[in-house]
GUNU-935598 format. One line per field, with one value per residue: y, z, x of N, C-alpha, C, CB in turn; chain. Coordinates in Angstrom, 2 decimals, always signed. Last residue first. Glycine has a CB too. Layout:
n.yy = (Y	...);
n.zz = (Z	...);
n.xx = (X	...);
ca.yy = (Y	...);
ca.zz = (Z	...);
ca.xx = (X	...);
c.yy = (Y	...);
c.zz = (Z	...);
c.xx = (X	...);
cb.yy = (Y	...);
cb.zz = (Z	...);
cb.xx = (X	...);
chain = (A	...);
END
This chain:
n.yy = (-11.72	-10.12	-11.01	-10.84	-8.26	-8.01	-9.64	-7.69	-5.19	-6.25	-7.27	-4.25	-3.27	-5.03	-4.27	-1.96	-1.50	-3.41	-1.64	+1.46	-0.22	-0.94	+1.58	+1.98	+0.12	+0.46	+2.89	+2.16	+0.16	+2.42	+4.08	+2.48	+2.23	+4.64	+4.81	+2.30	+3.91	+5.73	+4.54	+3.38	+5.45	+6.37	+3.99	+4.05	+6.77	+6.11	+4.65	+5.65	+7.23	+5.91	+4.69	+7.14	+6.69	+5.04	+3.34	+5.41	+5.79	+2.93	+2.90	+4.44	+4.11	+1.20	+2.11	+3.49	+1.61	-1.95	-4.50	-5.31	-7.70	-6.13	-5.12	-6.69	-8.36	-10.65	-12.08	-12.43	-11.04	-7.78	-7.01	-6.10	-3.91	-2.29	-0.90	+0.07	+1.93	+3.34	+4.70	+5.94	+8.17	+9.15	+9.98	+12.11	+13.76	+13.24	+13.43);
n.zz = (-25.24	-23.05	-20.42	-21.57	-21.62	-18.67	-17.87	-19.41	-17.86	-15.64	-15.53	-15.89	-13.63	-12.14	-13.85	-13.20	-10.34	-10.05	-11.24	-9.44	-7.23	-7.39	-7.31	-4.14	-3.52	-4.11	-3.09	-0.04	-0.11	-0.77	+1.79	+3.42	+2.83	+3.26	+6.06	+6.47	+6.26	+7.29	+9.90	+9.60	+9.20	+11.80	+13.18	+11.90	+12.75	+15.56	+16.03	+15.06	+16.80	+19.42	+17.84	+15.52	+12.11	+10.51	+8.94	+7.39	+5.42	+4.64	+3.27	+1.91	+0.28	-1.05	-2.26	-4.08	-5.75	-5.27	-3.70	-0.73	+1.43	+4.80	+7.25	+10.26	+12.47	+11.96	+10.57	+7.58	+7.71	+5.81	+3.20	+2.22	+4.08	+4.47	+1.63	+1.68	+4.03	+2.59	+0.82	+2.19	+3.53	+1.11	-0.06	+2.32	+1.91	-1.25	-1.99);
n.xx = (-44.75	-44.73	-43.61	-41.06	-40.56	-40.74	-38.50	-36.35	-36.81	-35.90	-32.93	-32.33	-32.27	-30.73	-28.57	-28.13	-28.07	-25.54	-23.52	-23.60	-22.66	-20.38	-18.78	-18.97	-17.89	-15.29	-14.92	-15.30	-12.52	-10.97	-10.83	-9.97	-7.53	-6.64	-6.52	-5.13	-2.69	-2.32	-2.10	+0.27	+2.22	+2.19	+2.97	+5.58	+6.87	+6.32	+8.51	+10.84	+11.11	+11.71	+14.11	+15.44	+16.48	+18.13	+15.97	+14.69	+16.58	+17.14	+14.65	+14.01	+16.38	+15.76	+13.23	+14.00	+15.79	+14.57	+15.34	+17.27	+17.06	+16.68	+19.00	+19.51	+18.82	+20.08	+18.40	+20.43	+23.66	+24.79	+26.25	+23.69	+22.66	+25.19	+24.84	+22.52	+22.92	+24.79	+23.01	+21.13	+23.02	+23.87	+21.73	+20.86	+23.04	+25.23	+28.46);
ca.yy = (-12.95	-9.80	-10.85	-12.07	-9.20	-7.01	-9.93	-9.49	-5.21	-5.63	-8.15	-5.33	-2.76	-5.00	-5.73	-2.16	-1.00	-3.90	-2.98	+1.14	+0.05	-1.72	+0.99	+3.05	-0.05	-0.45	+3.04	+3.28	-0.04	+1.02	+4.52	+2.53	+1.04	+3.99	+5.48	+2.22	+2.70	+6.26	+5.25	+2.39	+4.50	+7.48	+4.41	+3.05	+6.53	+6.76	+3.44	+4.63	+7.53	+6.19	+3.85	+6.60	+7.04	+6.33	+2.36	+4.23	+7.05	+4.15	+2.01	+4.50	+5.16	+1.43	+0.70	+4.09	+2.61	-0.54	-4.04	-4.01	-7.29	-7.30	-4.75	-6.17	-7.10	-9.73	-11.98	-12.43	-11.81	-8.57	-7.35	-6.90	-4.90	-3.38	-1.95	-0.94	+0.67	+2.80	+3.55	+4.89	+6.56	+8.46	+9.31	+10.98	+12.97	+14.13	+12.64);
ca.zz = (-25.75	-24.41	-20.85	-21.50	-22.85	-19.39	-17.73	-19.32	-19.26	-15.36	-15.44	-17.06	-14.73	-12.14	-13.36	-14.48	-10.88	-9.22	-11.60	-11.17	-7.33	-7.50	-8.67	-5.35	-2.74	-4.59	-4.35	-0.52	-0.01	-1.65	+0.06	+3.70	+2.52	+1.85	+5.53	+6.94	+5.55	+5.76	+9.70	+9.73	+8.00	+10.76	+13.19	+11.65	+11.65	+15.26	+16.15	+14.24	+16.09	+19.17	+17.92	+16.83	+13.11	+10.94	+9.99	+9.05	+6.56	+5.43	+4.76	+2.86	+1.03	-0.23	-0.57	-3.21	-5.24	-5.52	-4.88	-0.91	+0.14	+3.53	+6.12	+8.98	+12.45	+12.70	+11.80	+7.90	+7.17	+7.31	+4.24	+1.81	+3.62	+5.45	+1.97	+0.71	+4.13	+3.92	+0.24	+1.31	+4.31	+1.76	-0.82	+1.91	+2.87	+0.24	-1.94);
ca.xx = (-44.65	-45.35	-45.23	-41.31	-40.32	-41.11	-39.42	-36.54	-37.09	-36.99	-34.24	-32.14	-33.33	-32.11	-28.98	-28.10	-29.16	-26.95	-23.83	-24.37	-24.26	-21.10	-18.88	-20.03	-19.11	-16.05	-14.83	-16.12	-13.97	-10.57	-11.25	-11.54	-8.18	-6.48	-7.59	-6.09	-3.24	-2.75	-3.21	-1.13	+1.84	+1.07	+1.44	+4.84	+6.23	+5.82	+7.33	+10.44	+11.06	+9.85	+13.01	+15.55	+15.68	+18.39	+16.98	+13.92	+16.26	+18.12	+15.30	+13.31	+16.28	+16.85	+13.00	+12.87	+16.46	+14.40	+14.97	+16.49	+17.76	+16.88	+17.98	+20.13	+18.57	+20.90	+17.83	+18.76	+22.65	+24.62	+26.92	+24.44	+22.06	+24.98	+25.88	+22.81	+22.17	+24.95	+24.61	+20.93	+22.29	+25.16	+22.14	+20.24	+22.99	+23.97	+27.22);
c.yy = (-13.86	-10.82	-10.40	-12.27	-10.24	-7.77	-9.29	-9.65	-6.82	-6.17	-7.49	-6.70	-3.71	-4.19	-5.75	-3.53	-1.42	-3.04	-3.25	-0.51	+0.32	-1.33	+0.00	+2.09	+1.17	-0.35	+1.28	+3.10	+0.97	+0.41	+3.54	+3.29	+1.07	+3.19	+4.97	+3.31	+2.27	+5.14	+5.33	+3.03	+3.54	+6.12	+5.22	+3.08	+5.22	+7.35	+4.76	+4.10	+6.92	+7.14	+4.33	+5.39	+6.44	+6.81	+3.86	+4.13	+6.54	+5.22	+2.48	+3.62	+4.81	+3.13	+0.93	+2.83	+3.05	+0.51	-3.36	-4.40	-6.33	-6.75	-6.02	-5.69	-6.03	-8.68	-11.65	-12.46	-12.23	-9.91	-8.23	-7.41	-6.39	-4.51	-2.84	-2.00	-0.48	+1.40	+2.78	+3.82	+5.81	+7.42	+8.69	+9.48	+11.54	+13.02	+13.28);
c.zz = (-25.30	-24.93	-22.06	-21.62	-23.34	-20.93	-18.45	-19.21	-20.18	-16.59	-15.43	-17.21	-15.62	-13.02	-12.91	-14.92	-12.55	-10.27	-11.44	-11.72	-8.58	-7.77	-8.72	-7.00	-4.44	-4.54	-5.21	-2.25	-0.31	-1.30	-0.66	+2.56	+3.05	+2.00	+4.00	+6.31	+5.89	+5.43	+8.30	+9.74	+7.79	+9.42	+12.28	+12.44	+11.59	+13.61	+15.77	+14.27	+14.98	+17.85	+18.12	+16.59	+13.99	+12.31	+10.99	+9.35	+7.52	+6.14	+5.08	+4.10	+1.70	+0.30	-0.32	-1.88	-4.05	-4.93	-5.73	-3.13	-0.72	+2.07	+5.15	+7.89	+11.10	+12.39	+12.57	+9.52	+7.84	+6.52	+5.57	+2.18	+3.00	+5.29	+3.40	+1.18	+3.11	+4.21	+1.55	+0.86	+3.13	+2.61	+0.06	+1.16	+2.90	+0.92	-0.92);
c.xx = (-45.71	-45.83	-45.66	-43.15	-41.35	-41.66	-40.75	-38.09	-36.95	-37.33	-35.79	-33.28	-33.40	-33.06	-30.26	-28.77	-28.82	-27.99	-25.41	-25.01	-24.60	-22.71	-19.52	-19.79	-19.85	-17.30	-15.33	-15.90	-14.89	-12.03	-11.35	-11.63	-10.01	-7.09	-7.41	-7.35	-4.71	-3.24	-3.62	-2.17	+0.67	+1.33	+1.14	+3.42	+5.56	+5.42	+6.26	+9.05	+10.08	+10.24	+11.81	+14.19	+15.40	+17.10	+18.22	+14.80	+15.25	+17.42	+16.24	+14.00	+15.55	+17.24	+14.56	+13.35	+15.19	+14.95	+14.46	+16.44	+16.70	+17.17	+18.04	+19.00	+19.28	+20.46	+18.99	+18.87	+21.09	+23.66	+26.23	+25.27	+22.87	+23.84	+25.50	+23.85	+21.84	+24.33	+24.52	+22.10	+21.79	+24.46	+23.69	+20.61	+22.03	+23.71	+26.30);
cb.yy = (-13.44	-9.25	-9.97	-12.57	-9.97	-5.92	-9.94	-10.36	-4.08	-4.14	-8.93	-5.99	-1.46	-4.71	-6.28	-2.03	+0.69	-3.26	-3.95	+1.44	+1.21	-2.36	+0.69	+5.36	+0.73	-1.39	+3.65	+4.90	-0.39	-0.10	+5.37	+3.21	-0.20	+3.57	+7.15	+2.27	+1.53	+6.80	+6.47	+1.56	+3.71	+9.87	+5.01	+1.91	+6.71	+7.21	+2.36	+3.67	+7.66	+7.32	+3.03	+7.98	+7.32	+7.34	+0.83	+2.62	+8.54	+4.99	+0.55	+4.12	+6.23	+0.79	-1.79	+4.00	+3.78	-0.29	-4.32	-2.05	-8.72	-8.22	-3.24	-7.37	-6.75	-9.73	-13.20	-14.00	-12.90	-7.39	-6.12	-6.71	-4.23	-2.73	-1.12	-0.28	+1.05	+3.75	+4.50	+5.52	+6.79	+9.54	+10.16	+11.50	+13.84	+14.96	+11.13);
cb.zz = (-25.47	-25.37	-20.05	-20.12	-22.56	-19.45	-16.70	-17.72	-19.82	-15.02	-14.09	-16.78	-15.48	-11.02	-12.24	-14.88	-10.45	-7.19	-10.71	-12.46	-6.52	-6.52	-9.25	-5.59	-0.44	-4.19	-4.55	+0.19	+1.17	-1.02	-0.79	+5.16	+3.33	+1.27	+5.81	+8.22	+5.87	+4.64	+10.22	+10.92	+7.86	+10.18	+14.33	+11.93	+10.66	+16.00	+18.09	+14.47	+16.10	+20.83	+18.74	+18.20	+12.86	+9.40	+8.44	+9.18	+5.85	+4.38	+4.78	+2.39	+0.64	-1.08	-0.99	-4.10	-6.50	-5.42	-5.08	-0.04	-0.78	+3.33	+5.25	+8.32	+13.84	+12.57	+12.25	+7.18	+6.96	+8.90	+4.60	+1.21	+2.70	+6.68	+2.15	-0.52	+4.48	+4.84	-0.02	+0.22	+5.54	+2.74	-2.20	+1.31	+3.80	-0.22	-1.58);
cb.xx = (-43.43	-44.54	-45.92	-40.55	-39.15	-39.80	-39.29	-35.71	-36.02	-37.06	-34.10	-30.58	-33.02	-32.37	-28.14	-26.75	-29.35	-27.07	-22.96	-22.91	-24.80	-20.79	-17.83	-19.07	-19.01	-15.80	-13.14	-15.52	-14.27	-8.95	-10.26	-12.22	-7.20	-5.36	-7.54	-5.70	-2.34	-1.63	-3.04	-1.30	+2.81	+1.97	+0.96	+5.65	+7.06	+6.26	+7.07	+11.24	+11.99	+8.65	+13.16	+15.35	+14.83	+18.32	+18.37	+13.12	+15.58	+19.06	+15.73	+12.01	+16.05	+18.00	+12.47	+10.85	+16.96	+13.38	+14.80	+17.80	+18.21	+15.43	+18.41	+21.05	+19.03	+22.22	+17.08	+17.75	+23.36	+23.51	+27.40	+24.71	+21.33	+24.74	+27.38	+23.29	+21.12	+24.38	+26.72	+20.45	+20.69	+26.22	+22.15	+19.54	+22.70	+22.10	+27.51);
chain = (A	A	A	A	A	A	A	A	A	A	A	A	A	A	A	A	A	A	A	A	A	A	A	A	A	A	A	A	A	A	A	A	A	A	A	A	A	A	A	A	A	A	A	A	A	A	A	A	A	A	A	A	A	A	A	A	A	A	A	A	A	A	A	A	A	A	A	A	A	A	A	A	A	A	A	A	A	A	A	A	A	A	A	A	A	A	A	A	A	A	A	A	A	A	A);
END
């Protein structure tokens, strides 16, 4: 078994073995969430506290793309919306 796939068993099993607030892994429901928690629950603590800043960083830059990608699919809306009431009103002085 590699190594990866021996901390993943590892931490399947003490997942299942320990119970909630002995610091035990919770009940892992994906092969991906039971490696990632073996190879976290493997790593020292400024280990640990050092991936959980570069994870608050990606997160953080993911979530200023998640706004920039709204912000641009809104502006077609607005200009489709105001041309739209343009050619409304437009209509409306014919009539």
């Amino acid at each position: 078994m590699s190594a990866p796939a021996a901390s993943a068993a590892a931490a399947a099993a003490s997942a299942s073995a320990g119970t909630p607030g002995e610091g035990s892994y919770p009940d892992l429901t994906s092969p991906t969430d039971s490696v990632i928690a073996g190879d976290f629950g493997a790593m020292s603590a400024e280990e640990q506290e050092r991936q959980r800043d570069e994870w608050k960083a990606e997160l953080a830059k993911t979530e200023e793309e998640i706004a920039t990608l709204r912000q641009v699919t809104t502006v077609p809306k607005n200009i489709c919306n105001i041309y739209l009431l343009y050619v409304c009103k437009g209509a409306q002085r014919q009539s």
